[in-house]
ZALUM-653432 format. One line per field, with one value per residue (C-alpha): residue in one letter; y, x, z. Coordinates in nm, 3 decimals, always signed. Last residue first. Example, Ala and Ser with C-alpha at 12.3 -4.5 7.8 and 13.67 -1.06 7.14 Angstrom:
% residues 2
type [S  A]
v [-0.106  -0.450]
u [+1.367  +1.230]
w [+0.714  +0.780]
This chain:
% residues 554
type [X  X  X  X  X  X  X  X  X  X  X  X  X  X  X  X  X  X  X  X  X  X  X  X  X  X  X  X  X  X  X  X  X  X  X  X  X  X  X  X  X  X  X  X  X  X  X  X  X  X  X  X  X  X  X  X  X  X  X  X  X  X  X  X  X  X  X  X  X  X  X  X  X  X  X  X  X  X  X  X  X  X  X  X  X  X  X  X  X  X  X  X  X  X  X  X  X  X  X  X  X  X  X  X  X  X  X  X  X  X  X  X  X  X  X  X  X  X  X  X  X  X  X  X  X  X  X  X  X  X  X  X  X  X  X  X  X  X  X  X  X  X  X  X  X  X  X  X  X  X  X  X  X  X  X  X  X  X  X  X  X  X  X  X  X  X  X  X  X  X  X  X  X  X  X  X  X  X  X  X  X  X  X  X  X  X  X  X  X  X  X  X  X  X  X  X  X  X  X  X  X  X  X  X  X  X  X  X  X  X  X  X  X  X  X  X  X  X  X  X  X  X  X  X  X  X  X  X  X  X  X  X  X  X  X  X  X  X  X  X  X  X  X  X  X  X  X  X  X  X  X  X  X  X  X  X  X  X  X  X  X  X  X  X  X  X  X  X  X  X  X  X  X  X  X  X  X  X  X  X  X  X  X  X  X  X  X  X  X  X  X  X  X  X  X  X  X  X  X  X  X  X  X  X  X  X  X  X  X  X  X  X  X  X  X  X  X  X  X  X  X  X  X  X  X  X  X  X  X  X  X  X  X  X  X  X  X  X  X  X  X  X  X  X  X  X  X  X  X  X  X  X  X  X  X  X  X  X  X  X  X  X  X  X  X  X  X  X  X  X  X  X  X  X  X  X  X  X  X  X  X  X  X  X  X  X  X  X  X  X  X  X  X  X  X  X  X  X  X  X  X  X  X  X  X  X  X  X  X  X  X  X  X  X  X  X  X  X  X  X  X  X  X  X  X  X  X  X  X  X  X  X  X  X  X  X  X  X  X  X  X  X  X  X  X  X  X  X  X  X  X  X  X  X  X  X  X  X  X  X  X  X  X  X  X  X  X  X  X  X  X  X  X  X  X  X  X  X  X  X  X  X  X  X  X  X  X  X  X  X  X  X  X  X  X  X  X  X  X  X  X  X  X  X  X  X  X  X  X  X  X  X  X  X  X  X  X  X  X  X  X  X  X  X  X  X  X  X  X  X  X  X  X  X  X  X  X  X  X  X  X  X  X  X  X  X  X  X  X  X  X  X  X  X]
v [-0.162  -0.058  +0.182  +0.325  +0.374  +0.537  +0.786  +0.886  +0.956  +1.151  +1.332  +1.438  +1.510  +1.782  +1.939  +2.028  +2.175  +2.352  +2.506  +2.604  +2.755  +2.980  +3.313  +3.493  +3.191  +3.187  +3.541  +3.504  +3.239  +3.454  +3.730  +3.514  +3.387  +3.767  +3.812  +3.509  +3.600  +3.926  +3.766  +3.551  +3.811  +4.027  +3.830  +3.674  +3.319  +3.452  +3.723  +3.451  +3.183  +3.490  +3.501  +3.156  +3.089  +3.384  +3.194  +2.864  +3.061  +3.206  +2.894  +2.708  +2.996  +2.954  +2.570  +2.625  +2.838  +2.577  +2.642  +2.331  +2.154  +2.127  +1.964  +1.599  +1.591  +1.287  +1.199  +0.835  +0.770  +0.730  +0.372  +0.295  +0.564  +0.548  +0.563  +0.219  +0.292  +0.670  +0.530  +0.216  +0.477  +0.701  +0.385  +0.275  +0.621  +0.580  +0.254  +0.198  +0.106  -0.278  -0.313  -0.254  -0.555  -0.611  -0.268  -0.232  -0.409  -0.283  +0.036  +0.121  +0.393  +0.606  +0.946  +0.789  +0.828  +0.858  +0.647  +0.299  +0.317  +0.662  +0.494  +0.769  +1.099  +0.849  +0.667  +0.996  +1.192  +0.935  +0.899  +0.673  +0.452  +0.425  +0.423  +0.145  -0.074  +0.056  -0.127  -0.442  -0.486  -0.482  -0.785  -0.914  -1.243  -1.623  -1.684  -1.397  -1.266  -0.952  -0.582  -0.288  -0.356  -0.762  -0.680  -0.313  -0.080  -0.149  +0.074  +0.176  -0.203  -0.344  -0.086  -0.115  -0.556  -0.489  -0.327  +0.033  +0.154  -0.012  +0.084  +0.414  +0.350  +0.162  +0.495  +0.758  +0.559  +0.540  +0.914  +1.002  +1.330  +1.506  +1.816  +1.592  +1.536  +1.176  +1.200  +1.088  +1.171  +1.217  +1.101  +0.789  +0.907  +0.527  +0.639  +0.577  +0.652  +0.995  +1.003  +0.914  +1.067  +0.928  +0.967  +1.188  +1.319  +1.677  +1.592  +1.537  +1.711  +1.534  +1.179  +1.083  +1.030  +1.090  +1.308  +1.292  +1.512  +1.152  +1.136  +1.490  +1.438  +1.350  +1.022  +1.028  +1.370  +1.226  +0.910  +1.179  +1.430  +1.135  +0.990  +1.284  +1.392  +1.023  +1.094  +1.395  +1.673  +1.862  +1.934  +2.019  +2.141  +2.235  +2.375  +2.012  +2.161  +2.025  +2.048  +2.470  +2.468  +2.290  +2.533  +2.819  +2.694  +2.620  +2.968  +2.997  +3.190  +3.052  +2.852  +3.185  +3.302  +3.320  +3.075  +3.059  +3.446  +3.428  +3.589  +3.336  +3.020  +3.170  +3.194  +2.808  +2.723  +2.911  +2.714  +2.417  +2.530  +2.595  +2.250  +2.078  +2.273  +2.182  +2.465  +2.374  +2.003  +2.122  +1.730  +1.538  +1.393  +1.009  +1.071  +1.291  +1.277  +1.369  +1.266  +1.508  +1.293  +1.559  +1.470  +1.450  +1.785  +1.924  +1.769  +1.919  +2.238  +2.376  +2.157  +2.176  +2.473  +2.682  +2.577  +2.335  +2.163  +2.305  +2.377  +2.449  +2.610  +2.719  +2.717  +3.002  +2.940  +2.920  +2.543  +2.509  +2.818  +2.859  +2.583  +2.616  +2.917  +2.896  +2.534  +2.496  +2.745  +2.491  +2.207  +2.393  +2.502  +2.142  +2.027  +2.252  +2.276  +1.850  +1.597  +1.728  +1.522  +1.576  +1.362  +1.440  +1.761  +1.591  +1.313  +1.583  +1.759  +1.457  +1.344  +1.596  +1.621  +1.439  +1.455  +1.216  +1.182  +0.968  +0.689  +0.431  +0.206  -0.109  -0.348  -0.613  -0.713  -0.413  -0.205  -0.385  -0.420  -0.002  +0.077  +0.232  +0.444  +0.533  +0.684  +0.800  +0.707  +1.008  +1.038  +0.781  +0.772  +0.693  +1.010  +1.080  +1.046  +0.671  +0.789  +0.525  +0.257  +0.299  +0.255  -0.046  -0.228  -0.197  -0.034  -0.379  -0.592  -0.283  -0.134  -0.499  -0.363  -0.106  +0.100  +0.132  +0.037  +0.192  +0.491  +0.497  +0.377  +0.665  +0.930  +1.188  +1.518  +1.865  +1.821  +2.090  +1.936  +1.686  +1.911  +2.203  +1.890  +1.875  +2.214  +2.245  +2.058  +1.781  +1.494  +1.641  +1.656  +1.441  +1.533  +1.356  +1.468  +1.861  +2.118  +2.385  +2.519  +2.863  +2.880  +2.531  +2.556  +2.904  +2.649  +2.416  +2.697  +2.827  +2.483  +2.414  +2.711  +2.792  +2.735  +2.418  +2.116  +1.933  +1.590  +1.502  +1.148  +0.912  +0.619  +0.318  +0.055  -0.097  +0.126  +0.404  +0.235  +0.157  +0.494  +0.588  +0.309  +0.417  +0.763  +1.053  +1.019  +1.172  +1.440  +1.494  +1.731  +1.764  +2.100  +2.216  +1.991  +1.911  +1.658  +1.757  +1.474  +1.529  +1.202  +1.153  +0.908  +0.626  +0.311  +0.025  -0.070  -0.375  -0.464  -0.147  -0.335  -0.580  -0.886  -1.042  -0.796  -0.838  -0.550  -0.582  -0.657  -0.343  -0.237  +0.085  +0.127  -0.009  -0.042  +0.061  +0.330  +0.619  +0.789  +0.897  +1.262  +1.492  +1.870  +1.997  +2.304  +2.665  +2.736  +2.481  +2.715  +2.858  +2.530  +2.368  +2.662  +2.621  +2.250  +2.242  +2.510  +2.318  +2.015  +2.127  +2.322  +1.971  +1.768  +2.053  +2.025  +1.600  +1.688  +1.876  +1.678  +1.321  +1.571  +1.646  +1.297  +1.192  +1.472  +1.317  +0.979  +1.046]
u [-2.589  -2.697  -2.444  -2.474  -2.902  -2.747  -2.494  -2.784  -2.980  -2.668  -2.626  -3.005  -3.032  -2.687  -2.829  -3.155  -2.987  -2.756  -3.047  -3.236  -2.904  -2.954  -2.764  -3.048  -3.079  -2.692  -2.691  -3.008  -2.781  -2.504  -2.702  -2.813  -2.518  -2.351  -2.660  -2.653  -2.309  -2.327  -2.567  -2.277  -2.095  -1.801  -1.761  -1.402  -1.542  -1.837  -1.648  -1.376  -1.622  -1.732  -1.539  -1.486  -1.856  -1.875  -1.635  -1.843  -2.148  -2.036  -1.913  -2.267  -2.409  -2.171  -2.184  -2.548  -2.553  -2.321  -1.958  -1.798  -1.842  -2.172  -2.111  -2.164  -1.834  -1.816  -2.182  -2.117  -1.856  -2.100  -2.134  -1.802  -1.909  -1.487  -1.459  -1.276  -1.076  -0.976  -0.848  -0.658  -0.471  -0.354  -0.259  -0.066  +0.123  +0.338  +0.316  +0.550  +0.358  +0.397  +0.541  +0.285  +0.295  -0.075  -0.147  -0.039  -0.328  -0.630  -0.488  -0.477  -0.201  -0.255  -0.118  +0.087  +0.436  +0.633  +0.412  +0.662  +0.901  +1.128  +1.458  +1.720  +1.426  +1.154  +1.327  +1.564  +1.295  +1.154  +1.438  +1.380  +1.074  +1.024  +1.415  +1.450  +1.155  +1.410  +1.660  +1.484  +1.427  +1.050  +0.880  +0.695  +0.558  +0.611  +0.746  +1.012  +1.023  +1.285  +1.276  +1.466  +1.776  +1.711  +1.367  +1.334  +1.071  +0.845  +0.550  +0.615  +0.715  +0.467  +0.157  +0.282  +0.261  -0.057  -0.193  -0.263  +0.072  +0.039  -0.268  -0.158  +0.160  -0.058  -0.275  -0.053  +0.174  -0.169  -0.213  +0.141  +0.110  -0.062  -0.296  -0.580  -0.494  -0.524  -0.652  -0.595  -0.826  -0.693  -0.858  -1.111  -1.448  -1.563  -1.476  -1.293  -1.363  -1.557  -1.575  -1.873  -1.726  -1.838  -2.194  -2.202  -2.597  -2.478  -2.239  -1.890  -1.574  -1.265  -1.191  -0.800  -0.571  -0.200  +0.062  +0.401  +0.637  +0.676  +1.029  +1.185  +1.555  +1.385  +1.287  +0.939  +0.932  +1.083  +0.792  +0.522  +0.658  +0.678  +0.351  +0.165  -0.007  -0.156  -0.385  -0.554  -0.600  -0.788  -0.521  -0.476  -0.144  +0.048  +0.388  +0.531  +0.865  +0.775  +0.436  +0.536  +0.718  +0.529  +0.145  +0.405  +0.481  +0.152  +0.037  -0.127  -0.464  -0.755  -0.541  -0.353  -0.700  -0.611  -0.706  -0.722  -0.801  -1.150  -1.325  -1.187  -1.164  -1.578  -1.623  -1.444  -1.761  -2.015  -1.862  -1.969  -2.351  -2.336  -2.293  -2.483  -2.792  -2.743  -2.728  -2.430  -2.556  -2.848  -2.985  -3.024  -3.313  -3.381  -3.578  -3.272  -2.942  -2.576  -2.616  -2.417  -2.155  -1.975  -1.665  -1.769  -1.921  -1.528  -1.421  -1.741  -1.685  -1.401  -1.099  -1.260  -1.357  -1.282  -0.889  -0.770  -0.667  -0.763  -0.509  -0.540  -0.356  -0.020  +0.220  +0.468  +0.806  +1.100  +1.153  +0.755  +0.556  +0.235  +0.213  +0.082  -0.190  -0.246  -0.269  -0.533  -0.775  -0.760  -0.848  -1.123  -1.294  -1.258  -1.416  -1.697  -1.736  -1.774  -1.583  -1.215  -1.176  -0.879  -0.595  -0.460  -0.279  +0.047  -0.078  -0.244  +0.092  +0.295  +0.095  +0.010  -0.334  -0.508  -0.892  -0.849  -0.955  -0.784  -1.016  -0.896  -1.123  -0.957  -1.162  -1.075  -1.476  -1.671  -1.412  -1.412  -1.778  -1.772  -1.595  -1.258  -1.091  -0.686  -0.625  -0.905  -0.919  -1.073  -1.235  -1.505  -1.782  -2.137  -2.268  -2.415  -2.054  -1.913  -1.728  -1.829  -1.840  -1.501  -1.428  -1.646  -1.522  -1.186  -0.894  -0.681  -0.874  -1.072  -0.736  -0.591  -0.813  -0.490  -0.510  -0.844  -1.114  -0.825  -0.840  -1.189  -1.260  -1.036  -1.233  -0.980  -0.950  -1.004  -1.329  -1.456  -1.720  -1.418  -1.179  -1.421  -1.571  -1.179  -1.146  -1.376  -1.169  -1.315  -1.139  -0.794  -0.642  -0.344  -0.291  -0.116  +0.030  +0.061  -0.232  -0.091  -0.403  -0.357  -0.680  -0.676  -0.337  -0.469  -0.734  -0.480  -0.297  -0.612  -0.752  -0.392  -0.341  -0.001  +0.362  +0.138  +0.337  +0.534  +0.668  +0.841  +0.813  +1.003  +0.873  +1.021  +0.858  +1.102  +1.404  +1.157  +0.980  +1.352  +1.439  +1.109  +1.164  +1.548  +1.504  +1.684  +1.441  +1.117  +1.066  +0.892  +0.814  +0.420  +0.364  +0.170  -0.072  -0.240  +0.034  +0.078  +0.251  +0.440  +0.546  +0.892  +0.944  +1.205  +1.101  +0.880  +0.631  +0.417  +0.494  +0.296  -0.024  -0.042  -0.197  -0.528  -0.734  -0.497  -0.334  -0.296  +0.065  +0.251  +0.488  +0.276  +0.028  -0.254  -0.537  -0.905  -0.905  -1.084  -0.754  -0.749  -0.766  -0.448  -0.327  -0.633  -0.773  -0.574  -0.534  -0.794  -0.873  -0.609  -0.383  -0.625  -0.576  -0.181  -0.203  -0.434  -0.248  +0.093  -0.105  -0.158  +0.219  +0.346  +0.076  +0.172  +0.577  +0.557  +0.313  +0.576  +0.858  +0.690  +0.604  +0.946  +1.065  +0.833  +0.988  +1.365  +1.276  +1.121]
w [-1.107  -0.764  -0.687  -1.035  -0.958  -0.623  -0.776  -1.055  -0.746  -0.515  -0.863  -0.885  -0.481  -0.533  -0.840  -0.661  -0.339  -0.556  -0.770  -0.419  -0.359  -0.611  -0.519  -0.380  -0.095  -0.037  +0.000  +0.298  +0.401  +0.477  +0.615  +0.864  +0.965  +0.997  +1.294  +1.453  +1.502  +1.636  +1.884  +1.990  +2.074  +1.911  +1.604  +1.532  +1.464  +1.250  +1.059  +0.984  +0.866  +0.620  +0.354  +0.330  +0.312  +0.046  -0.186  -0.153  -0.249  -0.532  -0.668  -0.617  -0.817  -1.081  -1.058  -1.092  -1.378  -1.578  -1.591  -1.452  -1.104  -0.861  -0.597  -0.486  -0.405  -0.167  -0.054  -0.225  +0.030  +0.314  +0.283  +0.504  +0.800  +0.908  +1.289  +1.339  +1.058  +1.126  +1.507  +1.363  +1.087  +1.389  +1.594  +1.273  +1.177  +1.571  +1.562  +1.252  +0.968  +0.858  +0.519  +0.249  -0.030  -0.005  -0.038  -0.388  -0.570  -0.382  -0.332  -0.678  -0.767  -1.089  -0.990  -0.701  -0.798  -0.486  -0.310  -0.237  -0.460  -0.590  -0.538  -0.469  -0.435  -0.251  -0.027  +0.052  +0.186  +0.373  +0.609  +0.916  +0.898  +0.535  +0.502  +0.754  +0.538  +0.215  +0.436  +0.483  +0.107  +0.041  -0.048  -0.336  -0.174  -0.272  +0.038  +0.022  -0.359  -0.330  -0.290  -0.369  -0.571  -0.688  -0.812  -0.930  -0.787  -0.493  -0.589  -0.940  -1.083  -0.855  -0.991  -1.369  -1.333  -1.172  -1.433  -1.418  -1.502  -1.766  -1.902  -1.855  -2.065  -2.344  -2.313  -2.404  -2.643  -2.863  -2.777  -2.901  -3.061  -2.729  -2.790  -2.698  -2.385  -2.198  -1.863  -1.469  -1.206  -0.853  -0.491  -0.579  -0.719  -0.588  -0.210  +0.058  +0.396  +0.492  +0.855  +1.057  +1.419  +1.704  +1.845  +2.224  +2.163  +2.149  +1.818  +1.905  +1.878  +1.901  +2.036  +1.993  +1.709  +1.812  +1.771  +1.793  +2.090  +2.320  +2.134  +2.297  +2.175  +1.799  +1.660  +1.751  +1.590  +1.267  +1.347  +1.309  +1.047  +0.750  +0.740  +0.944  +0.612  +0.584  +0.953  +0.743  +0.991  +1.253  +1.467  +1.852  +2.012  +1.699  +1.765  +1.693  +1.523  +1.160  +1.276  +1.290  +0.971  +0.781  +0.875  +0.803  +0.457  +0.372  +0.493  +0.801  +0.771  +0.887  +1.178  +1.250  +1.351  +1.689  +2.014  +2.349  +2.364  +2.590  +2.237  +2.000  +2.239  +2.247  +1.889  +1.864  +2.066  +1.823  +1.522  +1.722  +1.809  +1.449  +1.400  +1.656  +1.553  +1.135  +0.944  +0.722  +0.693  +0.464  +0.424  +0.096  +0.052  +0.140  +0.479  +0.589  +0.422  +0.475  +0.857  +1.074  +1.257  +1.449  +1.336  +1.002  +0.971  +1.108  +0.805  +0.532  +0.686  +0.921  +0.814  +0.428  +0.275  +0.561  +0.633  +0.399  +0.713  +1.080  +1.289  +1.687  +1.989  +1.830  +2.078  +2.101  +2.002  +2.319  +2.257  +2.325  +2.435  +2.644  +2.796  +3.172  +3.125  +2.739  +2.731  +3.022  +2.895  +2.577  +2.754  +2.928  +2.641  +2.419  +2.759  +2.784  +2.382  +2.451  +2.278  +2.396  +2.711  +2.913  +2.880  +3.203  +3.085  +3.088  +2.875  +2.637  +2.648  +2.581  +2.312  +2.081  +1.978  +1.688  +1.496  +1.258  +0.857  +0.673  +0.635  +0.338  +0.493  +0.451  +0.678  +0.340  +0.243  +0.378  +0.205  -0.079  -0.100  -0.018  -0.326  -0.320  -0.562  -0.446  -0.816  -1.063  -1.463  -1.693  -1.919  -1.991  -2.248  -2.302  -2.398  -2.039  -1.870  -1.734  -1.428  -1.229  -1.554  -1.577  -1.229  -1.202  -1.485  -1.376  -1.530  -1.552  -1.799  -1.998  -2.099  -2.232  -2.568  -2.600  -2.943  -3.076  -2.845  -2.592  -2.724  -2.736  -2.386  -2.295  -2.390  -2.498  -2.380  -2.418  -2.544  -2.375  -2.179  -2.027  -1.960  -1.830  -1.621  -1.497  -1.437  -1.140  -0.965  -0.765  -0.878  -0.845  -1.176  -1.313  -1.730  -1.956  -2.248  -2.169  -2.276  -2.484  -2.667  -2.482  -2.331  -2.203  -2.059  -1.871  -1.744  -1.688  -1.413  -1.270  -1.146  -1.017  -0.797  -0.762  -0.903  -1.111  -1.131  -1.459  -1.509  -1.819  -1.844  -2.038  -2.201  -2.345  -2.163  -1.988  -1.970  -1.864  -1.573  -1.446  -1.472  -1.290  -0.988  -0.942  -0.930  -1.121  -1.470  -1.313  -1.059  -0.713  -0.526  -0.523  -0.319  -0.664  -0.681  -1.055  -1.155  -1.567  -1.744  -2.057  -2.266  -2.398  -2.649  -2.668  -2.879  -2.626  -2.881  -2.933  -2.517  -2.443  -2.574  -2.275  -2.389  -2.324  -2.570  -2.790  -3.006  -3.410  -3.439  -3.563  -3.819  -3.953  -3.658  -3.548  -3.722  -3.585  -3.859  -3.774  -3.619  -3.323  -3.307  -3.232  -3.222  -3.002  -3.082  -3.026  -3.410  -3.614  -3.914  -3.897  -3.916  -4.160  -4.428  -4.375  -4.431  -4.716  -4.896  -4.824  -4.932  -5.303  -5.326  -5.304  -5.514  -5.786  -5.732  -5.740  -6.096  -6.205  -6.104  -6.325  -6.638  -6.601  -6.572  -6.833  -7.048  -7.027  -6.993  -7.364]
């Protein structure tokens, strides 16, 4: 009788086994190239684990080893996990390893290849504007994150911020995505931390030498730069570079050089066409004439990233339009070097016809980088404990200022860097952040309201920079930020087109002839823009600055 029950009992086991083979192989066609893991509709936790309180950090229920990839959309970021102090630390806490990865070009092309193939990585670190992160969201790609944490990590809600999440709250309700270094303008109003970046700087010893002329005016920026090419032509035997513009068209010569010039984003509550604003073009027509006089080349349109490092490296730069932050670790190197008055500095640039200073973009509620959960990863309930971590204030100190005891200590009651990781900040960057990895090494999920009250004082040569973007920053204007269109719709299409055919032609405009060959190639450029939809843009653009507004006022 055993004999038969047992196999009746192998049989069966066989039958059941062959049963779910089917099933399996039949679901993996069926599902080839979709995402390898839902949540499950069960709101228990795990096999072996407490249920998770709202008040508790959720990591704390499991710290076993897994490894976790984590896609950083940039590809000059440098950084790795597992060989620093801050990230092993991270690790031995909670558990989790990371497995960094960077695009080798383009990041937008690189995760939409990812989405093609089905192999998206764990985590995923997108810049806010890319048009691949509405594709990740619309595509249901991702998680929303209030689900996850609904389900796995309650303590979510306590340290992502209400306002955040409700920010990037979509139309169904849910939330994607989780930005770094967001700012709303109460804090800003409240703290004087702008989070302005944006500076127009020279280098010092030549402006000083030239008498500080004044660069506000096309007659001055002109003059200044007449005076370059006749008495300073070359630095350490290498020809001086007159002018740099970041991010080139898109940016350093649009929306950035805008700023400068204070060009309202909005007239009479509709949003305003800043590209053919007067003061503008009359702008793009002065750097026509450095063009045409030969005071300055298109090297600025055209420098590669490793050319644009290479020459502020060696302070071949004479005039910049650039991101104050970018100078962290060139400015006080150059300080340091045998000719110290070489930095730059943050002085008046351009400036509208009436004389206004700059309205530059401070911080904003879109924050820099959004941060997601994939659905291709097996561990989404690891997932999101580890970004809720990392969000608390707890994740922030241990990823900012590392490891009590090694890299900082509690003076007054104050986390406080060790006075030789202050000397690093100061003197050698590069090894702060590859040997301890503090400070903003890892800054996918960084919240400057937590971590800036443990920032050393900047040396003066970052601070007078920083001073100048403050006292310029337009706080409330952070709600224009990317009010693009983004995805695949017919107006991000036409809006794409668009933006491609601006770059195309900024050099045709700033290499034309005469300035009536200009007028000319402008013309044509928004007579494309009109057959390309731009009526669509302009449409998109005053719905997202209303739904921005009725969020505001929430």
């Amino acid at each position: 009788m055993k004999r038969n029950r047992m196999k009746q009992s192998i049989v069966m086991a066989l039958a059941l086994i062959m049963v779910l083979s089917l099933a399996a192989c039949t679901g993996s066609k069926n599902n080839e190239n979709q995402p390898t893991s839902q949540p499950s509709n069960s709101s228990q936790p795990p096999a072996g684990e407490a249920t998770p309180n709202p008040e508790v950090p959720a990591w704390q229920l499991d710290t076993s080893p897994v490894e976790l990839s984590w896609f950083v959309g940039a590809s000059w970021y440098p950084h790795s996990w597992g060989e620093s102090l801050a990230s092993k630390y991270v690790t031995e806490k909670t558990g989790v390893n990371i497995k960094l990865e960077v695009p080798s070009g383009e990041a937008n092309e690189h995760i939409t290849l990812m989405m093609t193939s089905g192999k998206l990585p764990d985590i995923i670190t997108m810049g806010s504007w890319e048009n691949a992160v509405k594709k990740l969201w619309e595509g249901d790609f991702v998680y929303a994150l209030n689900e996850l944490a609904d389900q796995y990590d309650p303590y979510f809600y306590k340290v992502a911020g209400d306002g955040t999440l409700k920010w990037y709250r979509q139309e169904n309700g849910n939330t994607y995505g989780i930005p770094n270094d967001s700012y709303s303008p109460n804090l800003m109003h409240e703290t004087g931390m702008t989070a302005a970046n944006q500076t127009f700087l020279v280098r010092k010893d030549l402006y000083e030498e030239m008498g500080t002329p004044n660069l506000s005016t096309p007659e001055g920026f002109l003059s200044a730069l007449q005076l370059l090419k006749d008495k300073y032509p070359e630095y350490k035997g290498q020809p001086i570079s007159p002018f740099f513009a970041q991010g080139n068209v898109p940016y350093g010569m649009t929306e950035y050089l805008q700023n400068l010039l204070a060009i309202p984003h909005e007239k009479d509550g509709k949003v305003y066409d800043r590209i053919t604003d007067p003061d503008y073009i009359a702008w793009l027509k002065t750097f026509r004439t450095a063009y045409e006089r030969g005071l300055i080349n298109v090297d600025f349109l055209v420098d590669s990233d490793t050319q644009v490092e290479e020459k502020t490296n060696n302070a071949r730069y004479f005039m910049m339009v650039r991101e104050w932050n970018g100078m962290a670790a060139v400015n006080p190197m150059l300080a340091a070097s045998a000719n110290p008055e070489s930095y730059y500095v943050a002085v008046d640039g351009p400036q509208n016809s009436r004389g206004d200073s700059a309205k530059l973009f401070p911080g904003n509620m879109d924050g820099w980088m959004v941060t997601m959960i994939s659905k291709n990863t097996k561990h989404p309930e690891r997932a999101i404990r580890f970004l809720s971590y990392l969000a608390s204030e707890e994740g922030q100190r241990d990823l900012f200022l590392g490891k009590e005891g090694e890299t900082w200590d509690m003076v007054d009651g104050k986390p406080t860097l060790k006075p030789e990781m202050v000397d690093l900040l100061s003197n050698d960057i590069e090894k702060l952040e590859k040997e301890y990895g503090v400070m903003d090494t890892y800054w996918m999920v960084r919240n400057p309201v937590i971590i800036n009250q443990w920032r050393p004082e900047k040396a003066p040569v970052l601070k007078q920079m920083e001073d100048f973007a403050n006292a310029q920053a337009d706080i409330d204007s952070g709600i224009y930020k990317g009010l693009d269109p983004l995805g695949d719709s017919d107006v991000a299409v036409a809006w794409a087109r668009i933006s491609q055919n601006w770059e195309e032609v900024m050099p045709e405009l700033i290499t034309a002839k005469d300035e009536a060959t200009f007028d000319k190639v402008f013309e044509s450029f928004l007579a494309r823009r009109d057959s390309y939809g731009f009526d669509k843009v302009l449409e998109f653009r005053q719905a997202e600055l209303d739904v921005r507004k009725a969020k505001m006022a929430e």
